[in-house]
N, C-alpha and C positions, 0 to 999 in steps of 0.2 A: 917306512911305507906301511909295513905290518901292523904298525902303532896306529895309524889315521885310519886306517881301514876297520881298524878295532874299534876306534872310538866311535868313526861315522856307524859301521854296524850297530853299538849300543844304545844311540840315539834312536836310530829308525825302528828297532825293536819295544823302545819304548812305550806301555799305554797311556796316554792320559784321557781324562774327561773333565765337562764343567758340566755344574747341574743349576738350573734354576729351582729354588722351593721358597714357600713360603705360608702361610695362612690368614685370613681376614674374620676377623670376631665384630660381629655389631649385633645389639641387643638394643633393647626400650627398656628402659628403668622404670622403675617406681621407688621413690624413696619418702619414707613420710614423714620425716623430718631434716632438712638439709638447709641449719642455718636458722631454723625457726619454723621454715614453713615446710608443705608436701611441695613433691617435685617431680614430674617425668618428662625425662630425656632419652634422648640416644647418647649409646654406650660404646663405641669403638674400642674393643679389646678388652672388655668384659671378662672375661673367662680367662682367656689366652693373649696377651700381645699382638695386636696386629701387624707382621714383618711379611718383608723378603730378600732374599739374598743369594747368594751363590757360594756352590763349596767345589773344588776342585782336585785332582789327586793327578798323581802319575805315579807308574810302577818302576821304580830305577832297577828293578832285578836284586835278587838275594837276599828276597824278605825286606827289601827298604824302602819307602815310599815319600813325596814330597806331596804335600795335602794344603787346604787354605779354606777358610771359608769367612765369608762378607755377610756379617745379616744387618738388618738395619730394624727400627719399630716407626711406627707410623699413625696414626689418628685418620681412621675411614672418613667419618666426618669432614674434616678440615684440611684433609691433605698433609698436614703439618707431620714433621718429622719430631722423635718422641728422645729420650735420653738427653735432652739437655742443646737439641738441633743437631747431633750429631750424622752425620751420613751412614756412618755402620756402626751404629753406638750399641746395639746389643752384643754383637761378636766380631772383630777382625781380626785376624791370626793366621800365622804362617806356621804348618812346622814338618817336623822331619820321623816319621814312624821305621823300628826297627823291630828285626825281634825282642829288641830288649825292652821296649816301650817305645812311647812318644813324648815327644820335645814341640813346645808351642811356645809362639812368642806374639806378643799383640795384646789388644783387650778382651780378655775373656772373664770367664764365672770362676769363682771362686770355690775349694772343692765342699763347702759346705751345701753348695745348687748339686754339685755331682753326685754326692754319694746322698742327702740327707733331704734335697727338693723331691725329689721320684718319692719318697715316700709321706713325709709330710705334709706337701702342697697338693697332690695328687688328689681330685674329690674335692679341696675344699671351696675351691672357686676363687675364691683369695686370700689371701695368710695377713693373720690378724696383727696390729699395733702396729701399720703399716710398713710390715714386713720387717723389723728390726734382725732378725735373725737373717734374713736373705732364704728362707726356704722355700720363698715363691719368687726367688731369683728375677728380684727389681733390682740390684744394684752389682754392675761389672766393673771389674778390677785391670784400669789402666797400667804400659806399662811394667806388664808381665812377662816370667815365664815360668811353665809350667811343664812339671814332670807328672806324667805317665805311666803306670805299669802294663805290662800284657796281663790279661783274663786268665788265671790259674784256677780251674777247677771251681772256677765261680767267684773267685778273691781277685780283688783287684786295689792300688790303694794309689795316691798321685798326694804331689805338692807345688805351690803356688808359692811365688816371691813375686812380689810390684816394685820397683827402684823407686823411689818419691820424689828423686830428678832437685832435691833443695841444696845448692853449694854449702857445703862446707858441713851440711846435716844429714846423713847419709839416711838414717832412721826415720826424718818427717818424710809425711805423707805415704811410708812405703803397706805392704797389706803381705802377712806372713798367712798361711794355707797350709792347713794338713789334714787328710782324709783317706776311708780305705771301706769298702765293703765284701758283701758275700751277696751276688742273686744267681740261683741256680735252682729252678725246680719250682716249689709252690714258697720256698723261704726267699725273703731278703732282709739284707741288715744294713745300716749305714751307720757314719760314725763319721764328724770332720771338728777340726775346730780352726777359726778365723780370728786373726788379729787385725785392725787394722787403726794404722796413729793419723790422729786428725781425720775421722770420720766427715766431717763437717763438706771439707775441703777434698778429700779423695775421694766416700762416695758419691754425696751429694751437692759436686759442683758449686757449694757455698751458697747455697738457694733454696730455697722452700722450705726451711724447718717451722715456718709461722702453721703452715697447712697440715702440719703434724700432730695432734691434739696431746698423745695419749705422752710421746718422747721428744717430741720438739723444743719446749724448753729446754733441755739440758744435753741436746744436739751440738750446739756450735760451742758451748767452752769445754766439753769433752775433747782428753788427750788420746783416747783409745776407746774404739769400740772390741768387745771382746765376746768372741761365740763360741760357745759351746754345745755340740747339738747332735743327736743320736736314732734313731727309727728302728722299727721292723715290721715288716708284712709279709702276711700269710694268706695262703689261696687254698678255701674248705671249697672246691668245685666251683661252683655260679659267684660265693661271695668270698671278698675279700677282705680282710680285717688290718686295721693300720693302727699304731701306736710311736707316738713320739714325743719326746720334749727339747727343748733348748732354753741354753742360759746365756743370758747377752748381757753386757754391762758395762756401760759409758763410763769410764774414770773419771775422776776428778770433774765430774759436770756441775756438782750446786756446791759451792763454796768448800771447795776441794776434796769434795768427800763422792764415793759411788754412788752410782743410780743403778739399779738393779731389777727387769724383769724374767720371770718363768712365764716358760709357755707348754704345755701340756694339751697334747692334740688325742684323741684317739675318731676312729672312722671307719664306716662300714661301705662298701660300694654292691649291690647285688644285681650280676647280670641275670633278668629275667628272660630274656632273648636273644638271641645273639647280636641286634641291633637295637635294641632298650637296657639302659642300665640305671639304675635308682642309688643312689647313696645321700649318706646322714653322718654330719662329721659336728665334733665338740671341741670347742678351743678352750682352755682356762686360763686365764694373764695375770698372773702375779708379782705388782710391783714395790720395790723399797727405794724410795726415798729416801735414804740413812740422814742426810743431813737434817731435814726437815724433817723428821721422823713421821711419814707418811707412806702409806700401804697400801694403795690403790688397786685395785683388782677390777677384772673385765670378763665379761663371758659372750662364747661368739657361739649361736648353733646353726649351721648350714643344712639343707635338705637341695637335693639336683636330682632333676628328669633330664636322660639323655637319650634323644632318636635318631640312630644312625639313618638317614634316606640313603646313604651309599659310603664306603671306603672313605672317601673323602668330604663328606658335607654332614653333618649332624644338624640338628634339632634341640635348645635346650630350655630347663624353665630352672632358674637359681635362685632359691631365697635366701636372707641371711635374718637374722635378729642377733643385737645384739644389746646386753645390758652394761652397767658400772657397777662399783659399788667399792667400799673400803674409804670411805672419804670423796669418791671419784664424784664427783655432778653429772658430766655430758659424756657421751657413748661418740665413737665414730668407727665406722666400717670400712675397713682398708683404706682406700682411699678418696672416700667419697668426703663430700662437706660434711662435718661436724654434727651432730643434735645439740640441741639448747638445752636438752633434757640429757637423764640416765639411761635412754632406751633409743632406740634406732632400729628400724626396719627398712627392710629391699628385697625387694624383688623384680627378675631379670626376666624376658622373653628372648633370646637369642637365637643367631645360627651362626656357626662357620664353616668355613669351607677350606681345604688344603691344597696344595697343588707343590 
């Protein structure tokens, strides 16, 4: 009797809550070259993804919590759902928090988003060679689970495993994760590195590497995509200063040899007001070709105005230019259509809003 009373007691003590959140990015493009000609559109998730989704906790007592959250991404425009039609294809996961960390299982990011997107992507509007590296964390890792540490003095470090669910092949399709940083105070540091076999087929749902200009070719016969990627920023009062690089490398993609690019970011963000922030960010993309003994290189320069009207809605204007060069012909800008040429221009008018 003692026992049932115990238990019913622990139940009704317990707290939980669900949250709804989300945010809606839509912009006007201009793009003045896309495919040959000028082009302006509307941009659904320009900046930031447009999601929403729900995240959930309850408090089980004694430091240990049961959490979840559902996000999904979506196209303002179209209504259409984004990640390949999936319902929650940005985040779904359940996990279980202790003092000793947290345990997640579901599709989630990968810790090179964790510890190395916050500083890389941050400011640049969108991460160049359409996102190879994941630091503008376009591509989730089904499948998963993922370890956690608790926050020490500002250190913190987690690891990712994907199961690739193939009989008999335990290694295809799976995605190995490991990462750890420092943000405490006006420093941050990150560090992660990403494996993951059959890129083709794990991140990219076995589709759209035509749309790829700069690594698309040697996307679907790669056995491994391979990340290496590191940051740090610093806060001098109003500005911010960001420095980072990452090294990514498709194996065995053009007649069995590597394909290999660097990406080398540095950026400035300067809050002028406490609701106006200005930044100016530099990409440099250095590629090897080894089998084809080719060396392609890319340069992306970013400038953004941003007006906060409140907490939750901003005001922005983003531009990008981007060249080729190193044998390279035609430029493309994250993910927009192609140039016919070495050079590519855009520029954003946007807003979003959060909730």
């Amino acid at each position: 009797m003692f026992l049932v009373l115990w238990t019913v007691s622990g139940y009704a003590s317990a707290q939980s809550s669900v949250t709804l959140f989300g945010q809606i990015d839509e912009a006007i493009a201009y793009i003045n070259n896309a495919g040959g000609g000028s082009s302006v559109r509307m941009r659904s998730g320009t900046w930031v993804g447009s999601q929403w989704g729900l995240t959930g906790n309850e408090d089980l007592g004694g430091g240990y919590r049961a959490f979840f959250r559902l996000e999904n991404g979506f196209d303002l425009n179209t209504g259409k759902l984004g990640q390949g039609g999936r319902q929650f294809g940005r985040q779904s996961y359940l996990g279980i928090g202790s003092p000793y960390g947290s345990l997640t299982f579901g599709r989630q990011y990968d810790t090179v988003v964790d510890y190395v997107g916050p500083i890389m992507a941050n400011g640049r509007g969108t991460a160049p060679v359409y996102d190879i590296d994941n630091t503008g964390n376009d591509w989730q890792t089904s499948n998963s689970v993922k370890y956690t540490t608790p926050v020490y003095h500002g250190f913190s470090a987690g690891a990712l495993y994907s199961f690739g669910g193939v009989p008999g092949q335990f290694s295809t399709n799976s995605v190995v994760s490991a990462g750890g940083g420092y943000n405490e105070g006006p420093l941050q540091v990150g560090a992660a590195y990403t494996s993951v076999r059959n890129p083709y087929a794990t991140w990219f749902d076995s589709t759209g590497a035509s749309n790829i200009l700069i690594f698309g070719p040697y996307l679907q016969a790669a056995r491994d995509l391979n990340i290496a990627a590191g940051g740090v920023a610093y806060k001098f009062g109003n500005l911010i200063g960001r420095v980072g690089v990452s090294h990514s490398v498709l194996t065995q993609s053009v007649n069995g040899a590597d394909t290999q690019f660097n990406i080398y970011m540095a950026q400035a963000d300067y809050w002028m007001r406490p609701d106006i922030r200005l930044g100016a960010a530099v990409d440099l993309i250095y590629g090897n070709i080894g089998s084809l003994d080719q060396h392609p290189n890319y340069q992306q320069y970013n400038l953004v105005a941003d007006y906060y009207l409140s907490k939750s809605t901003d005001l922005y204007m983003w531009a990008i230019y981007g060249t080729a060069g190193g044998g390279a012909t035609r430029m493309q800008i994250g993910q927009l259509p192609a140039s016919t040429t070495d050079k590519q221009f855009n520029i954003n008018f946007g807003i979003r809003h959060r909730f």
